[in-house]
N, C-alpha and C positions, 0 to 999 in steps of 0.2 A: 504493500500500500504506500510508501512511500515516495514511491515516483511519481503519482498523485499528488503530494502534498512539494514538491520539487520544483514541478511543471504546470500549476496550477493557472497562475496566471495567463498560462501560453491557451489554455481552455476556455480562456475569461469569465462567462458568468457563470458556465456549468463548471469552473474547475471547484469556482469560492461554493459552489451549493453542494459538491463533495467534501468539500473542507469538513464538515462538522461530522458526515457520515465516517470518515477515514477517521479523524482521530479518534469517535466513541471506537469504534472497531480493536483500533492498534492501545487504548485505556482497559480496554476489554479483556483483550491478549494478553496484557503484560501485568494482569492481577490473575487474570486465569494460571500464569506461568506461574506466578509469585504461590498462587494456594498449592495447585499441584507438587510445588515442589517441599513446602515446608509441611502445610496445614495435613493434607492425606496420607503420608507416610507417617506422619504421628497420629492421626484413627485409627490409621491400620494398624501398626503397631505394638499399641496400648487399648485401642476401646474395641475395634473391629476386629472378631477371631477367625479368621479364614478358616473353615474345615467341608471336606468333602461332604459325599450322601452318606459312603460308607463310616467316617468316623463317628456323623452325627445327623442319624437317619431321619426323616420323617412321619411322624407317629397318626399325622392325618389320614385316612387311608385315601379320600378326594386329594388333597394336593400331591400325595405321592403318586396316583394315579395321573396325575397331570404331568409330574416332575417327572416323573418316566417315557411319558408319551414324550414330552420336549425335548429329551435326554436324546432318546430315540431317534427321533426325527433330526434332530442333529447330529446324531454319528451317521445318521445314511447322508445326508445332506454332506460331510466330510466327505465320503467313501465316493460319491457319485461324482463330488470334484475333485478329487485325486486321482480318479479313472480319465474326466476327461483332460485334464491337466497332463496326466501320462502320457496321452495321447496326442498329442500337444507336441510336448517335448520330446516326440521318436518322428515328428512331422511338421517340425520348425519352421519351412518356406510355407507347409500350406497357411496357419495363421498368420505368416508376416501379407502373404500378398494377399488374402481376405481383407485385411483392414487395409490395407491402402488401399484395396477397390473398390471397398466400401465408402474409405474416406474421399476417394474423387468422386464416388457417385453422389455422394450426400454437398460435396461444392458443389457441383453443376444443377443442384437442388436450390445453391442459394440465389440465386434470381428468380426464383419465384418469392422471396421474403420481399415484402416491403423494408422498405428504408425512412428512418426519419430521425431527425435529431433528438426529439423527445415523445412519451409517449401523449397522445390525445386523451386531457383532461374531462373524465367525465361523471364530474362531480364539480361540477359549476354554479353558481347562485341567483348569475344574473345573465338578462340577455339585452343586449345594446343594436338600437337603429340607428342610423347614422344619415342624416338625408341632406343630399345636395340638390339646388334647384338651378337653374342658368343662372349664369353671373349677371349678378345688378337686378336679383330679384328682392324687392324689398321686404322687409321686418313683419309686415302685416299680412304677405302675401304666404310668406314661409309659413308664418304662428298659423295660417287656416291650414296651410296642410299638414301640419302636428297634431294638430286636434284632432281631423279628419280619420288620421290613421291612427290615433288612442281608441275613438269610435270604432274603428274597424276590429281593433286588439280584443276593448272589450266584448264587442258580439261572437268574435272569432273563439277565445280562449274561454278551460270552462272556471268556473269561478275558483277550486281551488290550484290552479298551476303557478298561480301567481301571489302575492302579496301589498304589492303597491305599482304605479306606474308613475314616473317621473319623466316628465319634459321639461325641453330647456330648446331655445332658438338664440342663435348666433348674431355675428351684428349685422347680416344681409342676409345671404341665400343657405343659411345651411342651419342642421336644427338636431335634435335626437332626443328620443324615447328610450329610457334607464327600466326593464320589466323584473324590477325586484321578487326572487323566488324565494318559495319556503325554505327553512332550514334543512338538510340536505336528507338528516333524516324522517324528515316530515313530507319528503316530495314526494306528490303524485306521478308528478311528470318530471323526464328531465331538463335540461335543458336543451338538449340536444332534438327532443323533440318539440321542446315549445317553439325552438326554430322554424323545425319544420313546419308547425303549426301556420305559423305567422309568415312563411318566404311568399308561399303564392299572393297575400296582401301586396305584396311590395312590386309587384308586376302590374297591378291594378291601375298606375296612371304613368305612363310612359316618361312625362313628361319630369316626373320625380325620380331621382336616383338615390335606394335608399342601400345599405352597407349595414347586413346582420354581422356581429362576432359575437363568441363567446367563449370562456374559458379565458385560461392566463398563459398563453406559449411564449415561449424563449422565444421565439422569433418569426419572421413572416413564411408561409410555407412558399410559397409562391412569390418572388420578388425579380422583377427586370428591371436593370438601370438603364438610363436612356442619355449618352453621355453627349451634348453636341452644343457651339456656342450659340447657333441656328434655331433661336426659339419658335419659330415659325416650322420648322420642321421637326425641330421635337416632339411639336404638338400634332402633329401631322403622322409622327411614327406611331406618337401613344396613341391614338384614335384608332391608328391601322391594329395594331396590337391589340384594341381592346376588343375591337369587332371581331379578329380573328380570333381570341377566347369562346366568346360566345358563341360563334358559328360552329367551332369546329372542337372545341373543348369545354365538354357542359358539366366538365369533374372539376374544372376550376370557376368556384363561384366567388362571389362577393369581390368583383373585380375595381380596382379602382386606379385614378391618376393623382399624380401631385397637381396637375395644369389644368384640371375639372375642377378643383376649389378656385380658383381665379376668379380675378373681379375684371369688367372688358375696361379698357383703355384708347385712348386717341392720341396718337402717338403724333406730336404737331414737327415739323422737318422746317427750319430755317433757311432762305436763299441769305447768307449775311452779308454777301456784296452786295447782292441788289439790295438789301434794306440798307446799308450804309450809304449807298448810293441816292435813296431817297431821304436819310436824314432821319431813319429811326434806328433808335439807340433799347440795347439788347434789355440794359433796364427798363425799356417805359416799353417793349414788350411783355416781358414779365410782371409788371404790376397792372396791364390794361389786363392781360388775360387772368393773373390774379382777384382781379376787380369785378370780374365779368362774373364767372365760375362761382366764386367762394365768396365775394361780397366785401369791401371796403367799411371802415369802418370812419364815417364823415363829421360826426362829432357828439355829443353828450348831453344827454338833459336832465338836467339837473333839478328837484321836487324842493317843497318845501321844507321838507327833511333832510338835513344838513350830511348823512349817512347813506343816501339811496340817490341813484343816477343810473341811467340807461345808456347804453350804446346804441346809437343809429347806425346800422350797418344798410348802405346800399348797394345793392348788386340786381343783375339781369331777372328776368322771371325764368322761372325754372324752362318753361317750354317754350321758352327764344333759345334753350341755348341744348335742346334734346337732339339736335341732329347735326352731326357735322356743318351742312349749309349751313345754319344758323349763324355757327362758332363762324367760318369764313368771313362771313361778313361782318363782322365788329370791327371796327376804325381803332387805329393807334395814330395818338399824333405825330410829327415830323415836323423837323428843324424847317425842311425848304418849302414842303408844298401841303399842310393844313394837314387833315384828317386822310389817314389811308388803310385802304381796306385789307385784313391779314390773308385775305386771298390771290394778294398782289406780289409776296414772295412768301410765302408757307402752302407746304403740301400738308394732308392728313391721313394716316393709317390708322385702322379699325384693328385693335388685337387682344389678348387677353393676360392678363398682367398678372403671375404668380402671385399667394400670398405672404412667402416666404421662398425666396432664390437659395437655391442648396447649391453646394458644389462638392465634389470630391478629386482630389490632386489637383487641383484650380481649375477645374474643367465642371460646366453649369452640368449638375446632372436632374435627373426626372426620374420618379419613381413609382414601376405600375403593379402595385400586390395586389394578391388572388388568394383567397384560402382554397380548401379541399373538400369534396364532398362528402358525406359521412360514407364507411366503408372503400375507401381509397388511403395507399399511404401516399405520401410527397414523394416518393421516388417516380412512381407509376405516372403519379400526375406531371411532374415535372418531364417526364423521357417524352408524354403525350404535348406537351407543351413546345420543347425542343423541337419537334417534329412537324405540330402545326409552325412554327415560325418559319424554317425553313424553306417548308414547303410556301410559304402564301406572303410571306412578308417580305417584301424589296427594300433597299434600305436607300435614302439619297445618299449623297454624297457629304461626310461632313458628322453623320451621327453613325454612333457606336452604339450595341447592346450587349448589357450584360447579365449573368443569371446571377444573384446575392441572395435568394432564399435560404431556406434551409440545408437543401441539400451543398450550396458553397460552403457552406459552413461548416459542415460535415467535411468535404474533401479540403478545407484549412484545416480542421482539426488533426488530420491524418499523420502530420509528419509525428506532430508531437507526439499522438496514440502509439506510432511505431518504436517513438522511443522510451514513454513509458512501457512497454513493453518487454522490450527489449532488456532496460534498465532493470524490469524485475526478474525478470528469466537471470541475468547476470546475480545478482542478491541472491538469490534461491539458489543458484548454480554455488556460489560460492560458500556459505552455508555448511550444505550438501556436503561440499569437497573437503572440509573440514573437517565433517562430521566424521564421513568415510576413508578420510587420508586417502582418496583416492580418485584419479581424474576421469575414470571410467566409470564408476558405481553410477553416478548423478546424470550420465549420459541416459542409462538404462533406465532411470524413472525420468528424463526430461522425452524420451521415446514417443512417450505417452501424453504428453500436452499437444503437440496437434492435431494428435487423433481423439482431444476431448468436443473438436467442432463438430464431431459428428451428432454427438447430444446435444451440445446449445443449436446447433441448425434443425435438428428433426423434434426437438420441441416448441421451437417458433413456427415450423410448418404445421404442424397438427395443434395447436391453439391459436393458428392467427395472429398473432402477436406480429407487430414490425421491429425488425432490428434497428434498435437506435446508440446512441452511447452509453445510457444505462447498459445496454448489454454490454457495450466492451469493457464497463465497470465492473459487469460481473467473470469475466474472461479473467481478467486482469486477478483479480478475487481468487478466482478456482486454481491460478498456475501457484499459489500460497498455500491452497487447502487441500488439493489434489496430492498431489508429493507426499503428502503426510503419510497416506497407504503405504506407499512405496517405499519410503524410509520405512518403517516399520517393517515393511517385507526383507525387503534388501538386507537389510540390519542383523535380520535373523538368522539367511542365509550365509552371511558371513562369520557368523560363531560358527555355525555349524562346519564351516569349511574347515575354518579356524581349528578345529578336533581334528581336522582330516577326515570328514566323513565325503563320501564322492559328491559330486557336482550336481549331479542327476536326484541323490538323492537325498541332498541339502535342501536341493529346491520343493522335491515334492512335501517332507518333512515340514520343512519354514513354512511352505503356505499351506498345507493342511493344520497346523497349529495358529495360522497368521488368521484364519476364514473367520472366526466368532470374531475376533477384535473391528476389523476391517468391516466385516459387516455390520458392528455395529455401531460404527463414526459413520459410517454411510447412511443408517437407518436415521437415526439421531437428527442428522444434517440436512437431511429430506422430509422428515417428518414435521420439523421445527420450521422448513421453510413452507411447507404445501398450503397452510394457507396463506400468507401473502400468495403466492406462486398461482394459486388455481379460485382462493375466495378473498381478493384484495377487500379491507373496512372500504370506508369513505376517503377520500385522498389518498389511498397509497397506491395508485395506476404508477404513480413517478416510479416505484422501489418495483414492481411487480415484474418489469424487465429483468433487474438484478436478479430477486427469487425464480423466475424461472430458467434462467442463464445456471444457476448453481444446481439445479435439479437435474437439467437434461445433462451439464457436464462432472455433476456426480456420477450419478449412473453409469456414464460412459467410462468415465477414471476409473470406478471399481472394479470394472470386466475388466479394464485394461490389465488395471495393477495385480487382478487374481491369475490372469492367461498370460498376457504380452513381456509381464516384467518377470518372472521366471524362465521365460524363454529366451528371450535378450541377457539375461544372467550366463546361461548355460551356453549362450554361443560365444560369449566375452571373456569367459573366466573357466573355460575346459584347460588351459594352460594350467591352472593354479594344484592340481592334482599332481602335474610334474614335480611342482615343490615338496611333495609330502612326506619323502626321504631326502630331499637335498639339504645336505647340514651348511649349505651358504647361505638357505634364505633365512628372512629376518624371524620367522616366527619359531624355527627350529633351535637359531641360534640364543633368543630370548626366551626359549625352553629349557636350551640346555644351561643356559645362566641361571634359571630357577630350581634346576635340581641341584645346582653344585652348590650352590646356595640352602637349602634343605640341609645336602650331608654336611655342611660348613656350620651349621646352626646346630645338627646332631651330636656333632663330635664334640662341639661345645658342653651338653647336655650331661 
């Protein structure tokens, strides 16, 4: 876990929302280590008296009837995997190429997994309308269409889905509806339906563009930047873009632009020779048109209250100055020849004027997000996407697009994931080599971690579940708690070596004694996870990737570590039998140091 806690930053906001998971985890550990090693060997020792059945039999005649059957059924359960283990081990290639052609068949399985950054929240509270009307739609005209469609919500929805509704109108054309829902354990409905409930409302007047969300996501699923300094064509690519959404991709809804919030604009262009040339000066441009538009303020009248005074402001009527023509015709004075008309050196362009200019690497960018529709991941939707653009979208000259949703984010995350990775496999590796003084042992249980994808892959395929990063947190997780078998196995078979008992049947010996242990940190570890894993509470969809990443790559570790890692033992270490008369190696010669050491202690005696 520590390479997590490393590289956090490099993850940005999902590394800090691991932050607190990683360290209760590694607080966890390192008191688990601390009881284990003082607190239980002094139970055992002093309060807990270990004794078999035969020392100290069972006088119930039902539990012994049990105790027997259990007994039982676990000496055959030994007997049956020592049989097939045997068998195993006199046919070594057949399970090495099984599992590798299992393990590519189950990669070639993984494009069929959805993909996403995080899992889809659904245990949500509230659901949000977002409504944009054409620019330079006034205040009065927006607030009747909020109303209209509260009207609608509440004929639509049944009384208990909801709890209150909240409207709010912006300061021109844009407005939203807040549909506060029950407590999560009080819902009838989810949210995810009351969506759906309310989408086809929002179809109802063409001329309103209204923007369902819900839930809380790390980031847009669907995002295209539109990088170009050609505001006239950026707005001209997002339109193309958005129409090709709708047309041809109906999995990406709730589509929208940065340049649809915009308010229009009249873009007035200056001849400054020729207005120099007639004697008007750029100031008493700017203050005639200032005058006109927005109103001068001529002077003050003053009441008979020594504290109160009004502004007289004069300016134009509104509907002298609603059309272009109008505006052209307003006279500015001039030095040589009396009143002149601003149509005399000013042209006028119609456009729409952002409410906020973004930019990224100094370049004006635009920006068109699209959520997902329910049962779709963002991978699916995104490849669909990709695909509509190229086929149907031409691009001028001058603007650039780019994909920044989710799934970017996901392949920015990549490098760093390979080196956390990486970084743990090295930790665990090194561990390992310590533990076993030896640079082979840890090869033989590291064997076994990429043939664990075979479980975290074929449990996201039969629950549906999308692969997101939660799962490479739990990846990450299992190359920690996987090994743990294996050391255990490993470990055993080395004393036994260590006797000089044979190779062949060190291994069968260790893991017919290893199978209770082994099996049950496995049970244990499955058991404690299955429900997060298969019956998540309320909010824990985030962790439920985790829990089933540890499930399917349990399972797979245990076959591994009971079949795969005794067989990689016995084709690694058939050498070590040579030693078992050679008085050069080290265990021979640290034998015969300890007998001569006995009769040296004897003779003392």
């Amino acid at each position: 876990f520590l390479p997590f806690i490393i590289y956090k930053y490099d993850l940005e906001m999902m590394g800090v929302m691991f932050q607190d998971l990683i360290i209760t985890v590694c607080i966890s550990l390192a008191c688990s280590l601390f009881v284990s090693v003082t607190l239980v060997p002094a139970l055992c020792g002093s309060i807990m008296r270990i004794n078999t059945r035969t020392q100290k039999p069972l006088k119930n005649r039902l539990l012994k009837k049990i105790d027997d059957v259990m007994a039982n059924g676990e000496e055959k359960m030994k007997n049956g995997y020592a049989s097939i283990l045997n068998y195993f081990l006199h046919h070594r290639l057949l399970l090495i190429v099984f599992l590798v052609v299992l393990l590519a068949f189950s990669l070639a399985q993984f494009s069929g997994i959805g993909i996403s950054l995080a899992p889809q929240s659904t245990t949500d509270d509230q659901v949000s309308l977002d409504l944009t009307l054409d620019p330079g739609t006034t205040q009065d005209v927006t607030r009747t269409y909020v109303f209209a469609m509260q009207d609608r919500i509440i004929e639509t929805l049944p009384e208990d889905a909801y709890d209150s509704i909240t409207l709010s109108v912006g300061s021109s054309n844009t407005g939203s509806i807040t549909i506060e829902l029950p407590d999560i354990t009080m819902q009838t409905y989810s949210a995810s339906e009351v969506e759906n409930m309310i989408r086809p409302l929002t179809t109802e007047r063409p001329e309103a563009q209204w923007l369902i969300s819900t839930g809380r996501g790390f980031s847009t699923p669907i995002e295209i930047s539109i990088h170009s300094e050609d505001q006239d064509a950026a707005l001209q690519v997002s339109n193309d873009i958005i129409q090709i959404l709708a047309e041809h991709v109906p999995e990406a809804i709730d589509v929208s632009s940065d340049l649809t919030d915009g308010s229009p604009k009249v873009e007035v262009t200056v001849d400054y020779d020729l207005a120099r040339e007639m004697g008007v000066s750029v100031s008493d441009l700017s203050s005639t048109l200032t005058a006109a538009l927005t109103g001068l303020t001529a002077t003050q009248l003053s009441t008979f209250s020594a504290d109160t005074s009004y502004d007289v402001i004069v300016k134009l009527n509104d509907a002298e100055v609603d059309q272009i023509n109008n505006l052209s015709m307003i006279t500015v004075p001039s030095t040589t020849r009396g009143n002149i008309r601003l149509e005399t050196f000013t042209t006028y362009t119609e456009g729409i004027s952002p409410r906020m200019i973004m930019r990224e690497d100094k370049v004006r960018v635009n920006h068109i997000t699209a959520n997902i529709a329910d049962g779709y991941s963002t991978s699916d939707v995104q490849a669909l996407v990709d695909s509509a653009l190229n086929e149907y979208l031409i691009l001028p000259e001058g603007v650039t697009i780019e994909q920044t949703g989710e799934m970017s984010s996901f392949a920015d995350y990549g490098p760093t994931i390979v080196m956390i990775v990486c970084l743990a496999l090295f930790l665990v590796y090194a561990v390992m080599a310590a533990q076993f003084e030896s640079l082979i042992d840890p090869f033989i249980i590291f064997a076994t971690i990429p043939l664990l994808l075979i479980g975290v892959i074929w449990i996201h395929i039969f629950y549906g579940a999308d692969f997101t990063l939660f799962s490479i947190v739990g990846i990450v997780a299992l190359i920690g708690v996987v090994v743990n078998n294996g050391i255990v196995l490993i470990d055993c078979i080395n004393r036994l070596v260590r006797q000089k008992v044979p190779v062949m049947e060190a291994c069968l010996e260790a893991a017919r004694g290893r199978l209770r242990p082994i099996l049950m940190t496995t049970l244990t570890t499955i058991l404690g996870l299955v429900p997060m894993a298969f019956f998540p509470g309320d909010g824990a969809e985030m962790m439920q990737p985790i829990a089933l990443t540890f499930v399917g790559g349990i399972l797979t570790g245990s076959f591994l570590t009971l079949f795969l890692s005794p067989v990689l033992y016995s084709i690694f270490n058939t050498r070590r039998e040579k030693k078992f008369d050679d008085p050069n190696s080290l265990n021979n010669q640290l034998l015969e140091y300890d007998m001569r050491r006995l009769k040296h202690l004897d003779s003392e005696l």
